[in-house]
C-alpha atoms as an extended CHARMM CRD file, in Angstrom:
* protein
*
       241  EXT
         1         1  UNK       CA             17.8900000000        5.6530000000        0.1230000000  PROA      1               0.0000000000
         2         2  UNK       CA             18.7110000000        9.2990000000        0.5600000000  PROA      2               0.0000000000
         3         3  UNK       CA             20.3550000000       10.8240000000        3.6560000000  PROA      3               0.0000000000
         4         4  UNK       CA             22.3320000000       13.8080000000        4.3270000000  PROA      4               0.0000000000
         5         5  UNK       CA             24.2670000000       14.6060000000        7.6910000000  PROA      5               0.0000000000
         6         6  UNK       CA             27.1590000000       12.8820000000        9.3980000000  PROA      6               0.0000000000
         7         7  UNK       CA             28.6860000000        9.8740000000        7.9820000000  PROA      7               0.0000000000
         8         8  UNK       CA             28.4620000000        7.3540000000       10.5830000000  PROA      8               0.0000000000
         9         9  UNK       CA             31.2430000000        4.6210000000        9.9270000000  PROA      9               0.0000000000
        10        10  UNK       CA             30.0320000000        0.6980000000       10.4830000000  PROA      10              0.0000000000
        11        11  UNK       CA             31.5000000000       -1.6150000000       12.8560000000  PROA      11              0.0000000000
        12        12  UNK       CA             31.7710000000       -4.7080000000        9.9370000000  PROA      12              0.0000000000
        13        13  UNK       CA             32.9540000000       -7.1040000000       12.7570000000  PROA      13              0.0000000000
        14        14  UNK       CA             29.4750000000       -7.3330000000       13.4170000000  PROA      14              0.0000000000
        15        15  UNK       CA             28.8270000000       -8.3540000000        9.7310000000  PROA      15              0.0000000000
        16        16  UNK       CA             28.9590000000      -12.2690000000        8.9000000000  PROA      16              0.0000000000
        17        17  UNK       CA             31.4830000000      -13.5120000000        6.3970000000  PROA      17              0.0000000000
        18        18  UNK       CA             30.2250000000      -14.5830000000        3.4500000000  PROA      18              0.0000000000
        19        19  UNK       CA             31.7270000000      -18.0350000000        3.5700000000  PROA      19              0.0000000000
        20        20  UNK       CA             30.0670000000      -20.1390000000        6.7860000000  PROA      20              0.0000000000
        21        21  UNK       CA             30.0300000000      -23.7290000000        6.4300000000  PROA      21              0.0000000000
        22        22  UNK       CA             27.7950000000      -24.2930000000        9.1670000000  PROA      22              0.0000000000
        23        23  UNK       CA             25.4130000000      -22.3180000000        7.1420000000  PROA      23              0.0000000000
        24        24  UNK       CA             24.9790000000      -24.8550000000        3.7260000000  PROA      24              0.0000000000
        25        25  UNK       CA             23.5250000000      -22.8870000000        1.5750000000  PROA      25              0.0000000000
        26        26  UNK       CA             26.7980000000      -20.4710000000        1.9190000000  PROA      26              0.0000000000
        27        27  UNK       CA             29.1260000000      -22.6850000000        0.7770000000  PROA      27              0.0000000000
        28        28  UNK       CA             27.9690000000      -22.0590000000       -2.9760000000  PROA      28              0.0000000000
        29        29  UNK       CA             26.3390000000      -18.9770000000       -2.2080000000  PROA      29              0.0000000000
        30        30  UNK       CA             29.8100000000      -16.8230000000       -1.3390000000  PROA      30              0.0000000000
        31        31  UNK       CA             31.5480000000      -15.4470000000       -4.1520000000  PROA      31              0.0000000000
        32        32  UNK       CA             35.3190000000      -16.4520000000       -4.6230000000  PROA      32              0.0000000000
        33        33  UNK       CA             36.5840000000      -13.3880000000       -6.4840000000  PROA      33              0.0000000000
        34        34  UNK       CA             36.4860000000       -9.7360000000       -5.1860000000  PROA      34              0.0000000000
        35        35  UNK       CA             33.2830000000       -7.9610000000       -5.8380000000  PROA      35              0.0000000000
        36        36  UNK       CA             32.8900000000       -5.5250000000       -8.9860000000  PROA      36              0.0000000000
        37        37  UNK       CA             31.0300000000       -2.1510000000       -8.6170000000  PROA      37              0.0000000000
        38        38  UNK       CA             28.7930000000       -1.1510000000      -11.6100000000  PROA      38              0.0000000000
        39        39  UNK       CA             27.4210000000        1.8420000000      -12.2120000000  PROA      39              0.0000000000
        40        40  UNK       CA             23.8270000000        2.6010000000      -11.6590000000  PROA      40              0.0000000000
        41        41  UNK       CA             21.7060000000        3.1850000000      -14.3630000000  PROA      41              0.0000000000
        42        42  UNK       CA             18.9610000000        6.3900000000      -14.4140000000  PROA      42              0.0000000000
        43        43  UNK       CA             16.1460000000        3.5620000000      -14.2570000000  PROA      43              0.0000000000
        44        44  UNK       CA             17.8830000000        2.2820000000      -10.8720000000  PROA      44              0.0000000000
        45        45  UNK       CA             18.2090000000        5.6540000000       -9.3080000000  PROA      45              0.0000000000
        46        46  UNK       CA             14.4770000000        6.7860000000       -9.5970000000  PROA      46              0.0000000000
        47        47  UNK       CA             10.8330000000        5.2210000000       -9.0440000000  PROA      47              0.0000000000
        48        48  UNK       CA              8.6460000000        4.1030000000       -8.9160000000  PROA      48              0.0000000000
        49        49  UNK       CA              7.7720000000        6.1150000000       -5.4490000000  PROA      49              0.0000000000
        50        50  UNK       CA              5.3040000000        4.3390000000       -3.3590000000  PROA      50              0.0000000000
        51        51  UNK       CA              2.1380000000        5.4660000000       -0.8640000000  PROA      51              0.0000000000
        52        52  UNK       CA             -0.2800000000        4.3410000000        1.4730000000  PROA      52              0.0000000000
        53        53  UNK       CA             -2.9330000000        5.6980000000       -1.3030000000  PROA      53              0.0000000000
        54        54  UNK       CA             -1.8540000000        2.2830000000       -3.4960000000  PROA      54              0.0000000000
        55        55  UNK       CA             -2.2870000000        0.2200000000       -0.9330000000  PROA      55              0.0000000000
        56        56  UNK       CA             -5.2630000000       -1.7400000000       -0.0130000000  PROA      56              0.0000000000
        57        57  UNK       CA             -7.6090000000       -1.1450000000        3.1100000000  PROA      57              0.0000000000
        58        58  UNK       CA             -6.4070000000       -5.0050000000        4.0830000000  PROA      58              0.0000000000
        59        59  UNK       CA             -2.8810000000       -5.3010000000        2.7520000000  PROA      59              0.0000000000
        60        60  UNK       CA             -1.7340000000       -4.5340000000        6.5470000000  PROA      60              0.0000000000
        61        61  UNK       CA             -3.5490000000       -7.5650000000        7.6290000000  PROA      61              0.0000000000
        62        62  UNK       CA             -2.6960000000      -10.8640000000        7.0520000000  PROA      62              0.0000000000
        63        63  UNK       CA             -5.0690000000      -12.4900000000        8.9640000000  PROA      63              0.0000000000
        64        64  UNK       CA             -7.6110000000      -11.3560000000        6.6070000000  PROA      64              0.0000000000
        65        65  UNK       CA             -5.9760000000      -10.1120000000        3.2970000000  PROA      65              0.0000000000
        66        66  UNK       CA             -6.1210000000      -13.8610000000        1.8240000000  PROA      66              0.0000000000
        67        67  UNK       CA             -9.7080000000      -14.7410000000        3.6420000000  PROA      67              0.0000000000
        68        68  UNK       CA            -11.7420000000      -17.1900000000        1.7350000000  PROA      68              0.0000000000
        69        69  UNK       CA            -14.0070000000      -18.9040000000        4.1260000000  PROA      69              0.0000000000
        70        70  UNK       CA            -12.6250000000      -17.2880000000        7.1630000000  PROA      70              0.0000000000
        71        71  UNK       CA             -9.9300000000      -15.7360000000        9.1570000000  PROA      71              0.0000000000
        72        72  UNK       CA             -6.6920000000      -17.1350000000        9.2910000000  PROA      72              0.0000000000
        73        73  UNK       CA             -5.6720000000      -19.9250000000       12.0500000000  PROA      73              0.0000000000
        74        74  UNK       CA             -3.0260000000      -19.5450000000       14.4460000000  PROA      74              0.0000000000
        75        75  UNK       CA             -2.0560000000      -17.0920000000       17.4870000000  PROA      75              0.0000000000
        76        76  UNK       CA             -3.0930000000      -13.5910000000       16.3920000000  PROA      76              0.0000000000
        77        77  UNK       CA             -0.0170000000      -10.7020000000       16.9800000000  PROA      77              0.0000000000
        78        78  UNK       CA              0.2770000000       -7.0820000000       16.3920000000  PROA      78              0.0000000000
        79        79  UNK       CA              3.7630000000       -6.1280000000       14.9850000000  PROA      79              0.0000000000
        80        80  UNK       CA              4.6800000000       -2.2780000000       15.0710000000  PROA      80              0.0000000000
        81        81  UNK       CA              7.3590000000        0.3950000000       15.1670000000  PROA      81              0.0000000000
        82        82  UNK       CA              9.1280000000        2.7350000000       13.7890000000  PROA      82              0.0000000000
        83        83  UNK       CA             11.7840000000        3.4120000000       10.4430000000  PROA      83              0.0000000000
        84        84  UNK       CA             14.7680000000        5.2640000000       11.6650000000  PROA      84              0.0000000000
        85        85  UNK       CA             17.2800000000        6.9810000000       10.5370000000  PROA      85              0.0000000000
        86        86  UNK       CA             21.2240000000        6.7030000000       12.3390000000  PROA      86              0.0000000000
        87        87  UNK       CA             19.9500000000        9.9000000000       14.3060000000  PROA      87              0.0000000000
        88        88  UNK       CA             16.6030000000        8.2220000000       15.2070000000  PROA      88              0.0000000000
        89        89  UNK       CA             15.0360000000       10.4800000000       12.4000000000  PROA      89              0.0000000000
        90        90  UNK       CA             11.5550000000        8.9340000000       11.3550000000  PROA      90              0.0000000000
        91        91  UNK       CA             11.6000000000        7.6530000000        7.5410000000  PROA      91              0.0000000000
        92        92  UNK       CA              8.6660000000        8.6050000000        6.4320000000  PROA      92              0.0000000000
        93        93  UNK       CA              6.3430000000        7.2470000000        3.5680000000  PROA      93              0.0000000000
        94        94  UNK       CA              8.2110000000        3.9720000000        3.0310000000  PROA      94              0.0000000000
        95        95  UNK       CA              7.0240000000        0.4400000000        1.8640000000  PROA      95              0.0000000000
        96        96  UNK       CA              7.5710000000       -2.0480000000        3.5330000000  PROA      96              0.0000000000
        97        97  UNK       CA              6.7210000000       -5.5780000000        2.5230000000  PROA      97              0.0000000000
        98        98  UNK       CA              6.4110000000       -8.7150000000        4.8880000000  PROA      98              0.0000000000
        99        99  UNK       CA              6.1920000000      -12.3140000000        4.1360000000  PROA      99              0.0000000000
       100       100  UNK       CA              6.3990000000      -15.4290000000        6.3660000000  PROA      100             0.0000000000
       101       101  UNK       CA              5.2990000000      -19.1070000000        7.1730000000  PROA      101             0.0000000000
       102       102  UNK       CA              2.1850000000      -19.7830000000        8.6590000000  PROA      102             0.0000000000
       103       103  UNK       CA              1.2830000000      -20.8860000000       12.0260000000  PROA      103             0.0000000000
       104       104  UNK       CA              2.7980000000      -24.7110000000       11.4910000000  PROA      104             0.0000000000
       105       105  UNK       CA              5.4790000000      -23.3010000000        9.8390000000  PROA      105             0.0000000000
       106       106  UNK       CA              4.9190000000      -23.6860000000        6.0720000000  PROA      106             0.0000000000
       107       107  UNK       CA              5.1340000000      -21.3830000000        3.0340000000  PROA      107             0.0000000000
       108       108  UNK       CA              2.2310000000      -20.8300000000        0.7350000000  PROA      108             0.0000000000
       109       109  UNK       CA              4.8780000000      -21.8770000000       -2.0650000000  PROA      109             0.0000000000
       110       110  UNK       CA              5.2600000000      -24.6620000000       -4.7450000000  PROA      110             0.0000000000
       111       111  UNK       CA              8.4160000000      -25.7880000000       -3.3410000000  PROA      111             0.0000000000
       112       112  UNK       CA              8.0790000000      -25.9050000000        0.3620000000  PROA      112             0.0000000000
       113       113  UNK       CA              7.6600000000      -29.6600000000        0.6050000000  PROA      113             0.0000000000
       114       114  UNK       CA              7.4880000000      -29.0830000000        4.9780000000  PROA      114             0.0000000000
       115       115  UNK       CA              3.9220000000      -31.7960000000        5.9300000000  PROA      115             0.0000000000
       116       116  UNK       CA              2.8280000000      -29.2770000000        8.0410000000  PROA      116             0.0000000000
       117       117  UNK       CA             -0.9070000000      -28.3430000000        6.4700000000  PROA      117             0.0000000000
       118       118  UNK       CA             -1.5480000000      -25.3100000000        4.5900000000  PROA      118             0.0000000000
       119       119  UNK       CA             -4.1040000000      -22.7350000000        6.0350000000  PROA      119             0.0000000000
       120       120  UNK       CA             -6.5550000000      -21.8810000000        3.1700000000  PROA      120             0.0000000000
       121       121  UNK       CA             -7.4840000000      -18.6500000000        4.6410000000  PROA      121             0.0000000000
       122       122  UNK       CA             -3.6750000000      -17.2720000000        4.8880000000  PROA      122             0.0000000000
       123       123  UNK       CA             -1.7060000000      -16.1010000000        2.3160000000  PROA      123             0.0000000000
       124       124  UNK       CA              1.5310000000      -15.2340000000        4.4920000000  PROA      124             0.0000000000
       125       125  UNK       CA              2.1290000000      -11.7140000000        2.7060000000  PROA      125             0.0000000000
       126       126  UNK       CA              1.1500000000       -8.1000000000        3.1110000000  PROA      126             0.0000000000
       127       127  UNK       CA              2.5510000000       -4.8910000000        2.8190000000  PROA      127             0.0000000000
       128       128  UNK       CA              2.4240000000       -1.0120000000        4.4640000000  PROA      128             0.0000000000
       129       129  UNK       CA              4.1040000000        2.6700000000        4.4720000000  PROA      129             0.0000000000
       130       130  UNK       CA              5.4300000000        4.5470000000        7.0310000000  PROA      130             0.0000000000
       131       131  UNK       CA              3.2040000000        7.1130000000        7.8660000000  PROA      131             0.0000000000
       132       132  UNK       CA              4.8060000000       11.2880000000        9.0010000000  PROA      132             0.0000000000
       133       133  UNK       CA              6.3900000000        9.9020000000       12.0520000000  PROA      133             0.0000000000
       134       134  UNK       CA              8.1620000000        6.8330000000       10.4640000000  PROA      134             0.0000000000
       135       135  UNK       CA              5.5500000000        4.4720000000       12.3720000000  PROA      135             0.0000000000
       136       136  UNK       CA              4.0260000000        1.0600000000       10.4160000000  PROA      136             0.0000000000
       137       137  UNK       CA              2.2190000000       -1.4310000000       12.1100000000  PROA      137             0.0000000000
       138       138  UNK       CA              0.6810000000       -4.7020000000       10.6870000000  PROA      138             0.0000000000
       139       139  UNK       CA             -1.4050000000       -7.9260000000       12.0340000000  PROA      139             0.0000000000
       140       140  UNK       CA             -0.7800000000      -11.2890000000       11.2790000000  PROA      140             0.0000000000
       141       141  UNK       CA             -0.7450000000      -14.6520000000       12.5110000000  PROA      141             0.0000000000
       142       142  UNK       CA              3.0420000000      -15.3670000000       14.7740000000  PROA      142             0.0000000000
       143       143  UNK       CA              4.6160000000      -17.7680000000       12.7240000000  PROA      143             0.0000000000
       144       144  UNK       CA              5.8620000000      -21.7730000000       13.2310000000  PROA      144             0.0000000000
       145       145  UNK       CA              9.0410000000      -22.9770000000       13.3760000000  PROA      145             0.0000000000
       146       146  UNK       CA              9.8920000000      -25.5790000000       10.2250000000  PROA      146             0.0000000000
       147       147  UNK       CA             13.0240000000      -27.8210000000        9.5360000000  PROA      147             0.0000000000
       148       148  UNK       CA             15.3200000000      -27.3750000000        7.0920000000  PROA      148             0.0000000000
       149       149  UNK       CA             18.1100000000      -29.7410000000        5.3880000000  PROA      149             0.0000000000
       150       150  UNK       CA             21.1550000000      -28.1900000000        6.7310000000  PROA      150             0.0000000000
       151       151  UNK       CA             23.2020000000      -30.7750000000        8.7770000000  PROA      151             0.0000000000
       152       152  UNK       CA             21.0340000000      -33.0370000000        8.5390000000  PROA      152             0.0000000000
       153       153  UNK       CA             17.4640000000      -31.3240000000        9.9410000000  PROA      153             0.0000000000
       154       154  UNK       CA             17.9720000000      -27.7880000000       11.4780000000  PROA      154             0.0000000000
       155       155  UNK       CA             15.0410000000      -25.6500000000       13.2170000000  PROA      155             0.0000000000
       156       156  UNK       CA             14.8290000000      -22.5450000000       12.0950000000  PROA      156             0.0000000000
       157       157  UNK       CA             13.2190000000      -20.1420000000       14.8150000000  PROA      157             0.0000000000
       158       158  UNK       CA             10.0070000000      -17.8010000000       14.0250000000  PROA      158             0.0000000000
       159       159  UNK       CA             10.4440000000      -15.3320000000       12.0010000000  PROA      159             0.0000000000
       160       160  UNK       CA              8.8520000000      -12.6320000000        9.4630000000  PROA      160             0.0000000000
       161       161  UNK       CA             11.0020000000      -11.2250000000        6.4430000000  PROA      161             0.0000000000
       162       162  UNK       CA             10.8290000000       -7.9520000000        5.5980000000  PROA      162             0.0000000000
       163       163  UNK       CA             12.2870000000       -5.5060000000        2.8540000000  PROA      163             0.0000000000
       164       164  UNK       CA             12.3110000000       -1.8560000000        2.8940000000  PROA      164             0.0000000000
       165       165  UNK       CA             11.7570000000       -0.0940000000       -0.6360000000  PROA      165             0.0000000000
       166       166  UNK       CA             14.1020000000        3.4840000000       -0.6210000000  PROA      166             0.0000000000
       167       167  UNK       CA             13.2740000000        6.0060000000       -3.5790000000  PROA      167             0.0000000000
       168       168  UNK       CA             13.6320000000        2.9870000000       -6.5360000000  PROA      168             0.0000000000
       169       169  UNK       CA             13.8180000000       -0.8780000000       -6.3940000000  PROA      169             0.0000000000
       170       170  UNK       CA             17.7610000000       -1.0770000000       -6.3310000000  PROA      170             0.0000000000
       171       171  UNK       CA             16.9750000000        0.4930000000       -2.9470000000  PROA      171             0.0000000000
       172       172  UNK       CA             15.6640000000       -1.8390000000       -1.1480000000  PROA      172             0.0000000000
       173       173  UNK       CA             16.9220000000       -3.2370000000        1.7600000000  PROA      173             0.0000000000
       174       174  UNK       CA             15.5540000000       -7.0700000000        2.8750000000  PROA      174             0.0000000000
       175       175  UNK       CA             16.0330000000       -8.6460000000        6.4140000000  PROA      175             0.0000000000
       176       176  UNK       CA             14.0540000000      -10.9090000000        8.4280000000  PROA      176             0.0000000000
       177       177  UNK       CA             12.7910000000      -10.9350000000       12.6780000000  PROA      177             0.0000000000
       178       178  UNK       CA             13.0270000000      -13.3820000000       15.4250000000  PROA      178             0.0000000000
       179       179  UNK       CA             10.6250000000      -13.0540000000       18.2920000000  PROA      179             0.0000000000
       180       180  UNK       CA             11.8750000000      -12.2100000000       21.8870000000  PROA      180             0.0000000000
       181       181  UNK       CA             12.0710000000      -15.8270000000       23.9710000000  PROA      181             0.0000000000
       182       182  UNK       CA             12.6430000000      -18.1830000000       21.3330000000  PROA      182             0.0000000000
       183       183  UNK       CA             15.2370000000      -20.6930000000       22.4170000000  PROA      183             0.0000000000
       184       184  UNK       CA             15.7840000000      -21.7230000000       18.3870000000  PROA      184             0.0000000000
       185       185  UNK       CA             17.4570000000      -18.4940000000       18.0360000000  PROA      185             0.0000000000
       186       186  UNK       CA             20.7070000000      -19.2530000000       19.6130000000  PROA      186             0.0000000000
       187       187  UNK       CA             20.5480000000      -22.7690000000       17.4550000000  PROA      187             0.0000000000
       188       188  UNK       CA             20.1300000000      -21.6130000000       14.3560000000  PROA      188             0.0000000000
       189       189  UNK       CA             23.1810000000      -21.7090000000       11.8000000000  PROA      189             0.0000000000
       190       190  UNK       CA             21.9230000000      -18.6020000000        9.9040000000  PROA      190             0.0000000000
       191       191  UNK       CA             21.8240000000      -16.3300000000       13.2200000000  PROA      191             0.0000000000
       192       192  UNK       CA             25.3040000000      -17.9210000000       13.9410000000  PROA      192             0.0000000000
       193       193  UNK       CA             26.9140000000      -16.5520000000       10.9200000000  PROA      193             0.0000000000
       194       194  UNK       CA             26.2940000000      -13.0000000000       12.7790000000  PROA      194             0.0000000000
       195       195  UNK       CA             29.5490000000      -13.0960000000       15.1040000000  PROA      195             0.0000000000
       196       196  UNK       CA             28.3530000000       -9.8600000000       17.3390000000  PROA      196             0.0000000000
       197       197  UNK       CA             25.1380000000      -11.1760000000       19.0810000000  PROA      197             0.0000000000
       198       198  UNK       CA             24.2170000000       -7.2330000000       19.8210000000  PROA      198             0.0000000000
       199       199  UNK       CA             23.2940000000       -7.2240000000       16.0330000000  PROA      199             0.0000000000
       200       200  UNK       CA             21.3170000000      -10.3170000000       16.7260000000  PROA      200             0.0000000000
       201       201  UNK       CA             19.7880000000       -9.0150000000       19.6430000000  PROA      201             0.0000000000
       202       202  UNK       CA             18.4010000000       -5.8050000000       17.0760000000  PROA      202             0.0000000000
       203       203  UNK       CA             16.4450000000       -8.9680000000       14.9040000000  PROA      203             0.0000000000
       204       204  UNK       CA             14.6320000000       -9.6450000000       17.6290000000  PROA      204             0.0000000000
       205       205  UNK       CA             11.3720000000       -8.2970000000       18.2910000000  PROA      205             0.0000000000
       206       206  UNK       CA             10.1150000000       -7.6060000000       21.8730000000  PROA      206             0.0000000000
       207       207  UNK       CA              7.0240000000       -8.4750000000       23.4310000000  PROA      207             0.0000000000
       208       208  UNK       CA              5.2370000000       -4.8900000000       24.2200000000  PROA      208             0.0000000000
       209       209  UNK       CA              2.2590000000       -5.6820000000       26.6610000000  PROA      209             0.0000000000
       210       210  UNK       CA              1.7200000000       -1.9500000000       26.5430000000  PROA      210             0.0000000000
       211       211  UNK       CA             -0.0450000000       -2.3690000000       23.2010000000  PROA      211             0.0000000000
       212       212  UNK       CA             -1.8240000000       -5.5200000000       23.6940000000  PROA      212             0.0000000000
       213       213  UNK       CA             -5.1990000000       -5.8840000000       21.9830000000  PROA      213             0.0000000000
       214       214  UNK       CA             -7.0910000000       -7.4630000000       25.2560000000  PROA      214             0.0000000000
       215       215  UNK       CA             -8.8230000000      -10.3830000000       24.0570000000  PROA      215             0.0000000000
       216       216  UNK       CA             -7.3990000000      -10.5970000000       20.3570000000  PROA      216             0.0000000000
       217       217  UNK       CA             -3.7320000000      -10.0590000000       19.9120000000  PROA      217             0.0000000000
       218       218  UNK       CA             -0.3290000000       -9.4110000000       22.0770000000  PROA      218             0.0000000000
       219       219  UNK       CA              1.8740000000       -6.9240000000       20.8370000000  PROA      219             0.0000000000
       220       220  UNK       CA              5.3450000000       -7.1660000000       19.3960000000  PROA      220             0.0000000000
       221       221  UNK       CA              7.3130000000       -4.2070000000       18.6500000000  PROA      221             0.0000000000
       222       222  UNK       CA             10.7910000000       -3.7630000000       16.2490000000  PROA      222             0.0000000000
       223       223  UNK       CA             12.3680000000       -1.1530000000       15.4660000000  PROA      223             0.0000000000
       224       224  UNK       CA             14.1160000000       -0.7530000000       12.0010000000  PROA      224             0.0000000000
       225       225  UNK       CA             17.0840000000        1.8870000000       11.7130000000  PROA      225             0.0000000000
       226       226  UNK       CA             18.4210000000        2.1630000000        8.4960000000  PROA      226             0.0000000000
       227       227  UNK       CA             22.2050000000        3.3140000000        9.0940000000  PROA      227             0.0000000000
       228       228  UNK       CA             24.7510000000        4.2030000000       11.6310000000  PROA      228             0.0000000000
       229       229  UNK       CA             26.1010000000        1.5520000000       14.3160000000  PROA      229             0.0000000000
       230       230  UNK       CA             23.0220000000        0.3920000000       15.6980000000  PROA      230             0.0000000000
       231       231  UNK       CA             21.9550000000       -0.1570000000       12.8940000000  PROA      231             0.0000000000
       232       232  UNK       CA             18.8900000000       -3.2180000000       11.5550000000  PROA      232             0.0000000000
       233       233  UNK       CA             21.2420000000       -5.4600000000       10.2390000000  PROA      233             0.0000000000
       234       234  UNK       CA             20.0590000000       -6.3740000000        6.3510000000  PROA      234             0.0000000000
       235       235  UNK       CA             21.1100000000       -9.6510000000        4.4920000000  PROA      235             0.0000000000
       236       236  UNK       CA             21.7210000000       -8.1150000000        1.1990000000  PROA      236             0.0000000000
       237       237  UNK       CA             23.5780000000       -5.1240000000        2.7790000000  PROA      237             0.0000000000
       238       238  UNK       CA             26.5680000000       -7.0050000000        5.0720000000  PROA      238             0.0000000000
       239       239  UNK       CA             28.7850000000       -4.2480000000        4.4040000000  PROA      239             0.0000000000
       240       240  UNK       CA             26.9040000000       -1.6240000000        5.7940000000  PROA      240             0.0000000000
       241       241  UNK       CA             23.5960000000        0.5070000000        4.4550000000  PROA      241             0.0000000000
């Protein structure tokens, strides 16, 4: 993504080492030679660019954008806010794609083997831009928690992934959300890797009763800033934005 203006220097003691044995999946996932830089191609550096005119009228609402027979099951949330930059600059016109489990905690995908049932009307995906102001909002269903085989059976806590597409696919930045209260949080071995728990406090999203729907859906909102020392923290990114 493109930014001009100060360089704001990251605080990587925030950032997770790469090698966390409490975290499985790590242990064969962390490289054990230095990293190699490549250079960047023309094709990586531009498009495609992206706008709410390719988007569908439903694509921001996943309680109805996979509706066969009816809306989708579960507790019905808004979740909004803003892109920013590390001067709280909006970000505008930016996709941002969102995928997550459904209300008892299962993917719509071939190899999530979790019993929980499958919700025929809920595809678990959607997508939206940032409008002039850097605001997005979408509606969904708040998601389940599921196990997991790490140490046995772990828990991880609700959450919603979400990436962040810059000027060209290379660009993109991909993170996920907790949701304010959730005792899992502090349990799980993947929040654990994050040694600063201020970063984990900026995955979480906060209830906002402000912007309830009465009678249909309470309100979450989280913020996303893309650099600078507060900023989002993003798994493929640990050394900074």
């Amino acid at each position: 993504m493109a930014f001009d203006g100060e360089f704001f220097r990251r605080d990587r003691r925030m950032h997770p080492p790469a090698y966390t044995p409490g975290y499985k999946s790590s242990i064969l996932r962390s490289p054990r030679l230095a990293l190699v830089s490549l250079e960047q191609s023309i094709s990586e550096r531009t498009g495609p660019v992206f706008s709410a005119e390719h988007l569908d009228a439903l694509d921001n609402d996943l309680i109805r954008n996979y509706a066969e027979s009816g809306e989708a099951i579960g507790e019905r949330i808004i979740v909004h806010g803003r892109v920013l930059d590390e001067n709280a600059r909006p970000v505008a016109n930016t996709l941002i794609e969102v995928w997550q489990a459904n209300a008892s905690g299962r993917y719509r995908h071939l190899r999530d083997t979790y019993l929980a049932a499958l919700d025929p009307n809920f595809g678990g995906c959607g997508r939206c831009v940032t409008d002039a102001d850097g605001y997005y909002h979408f509606r969904t269903i708040r998601p389940g928690p599921y196990p997991w085989r790490n140490n046995g059976s772990d828990w991880r806590p609700a959450h919603i992934h979400f990436s962040i597409f810059g000027h060209a696919f290379v660009q993109r930045l991909v993170s996920q959300f907790y949701f304010e209260g959730d005792p899992l949080i502090a349990r799980c071995p993947i929040v654990a890797t994050i040694p600063d728990w201020a970063a984990v406090e900026r995955l979480i999203a906060r209830l906002d009763m402000e912007h309830q729907v009465p009678f249909d859906c309470l309100t979450y909102r989280f913020d996303i800033v893309l650099r600078g020392q507060r900023s989002t923290y993003f798994e493929n990114r640990p050394a900074g934005n």
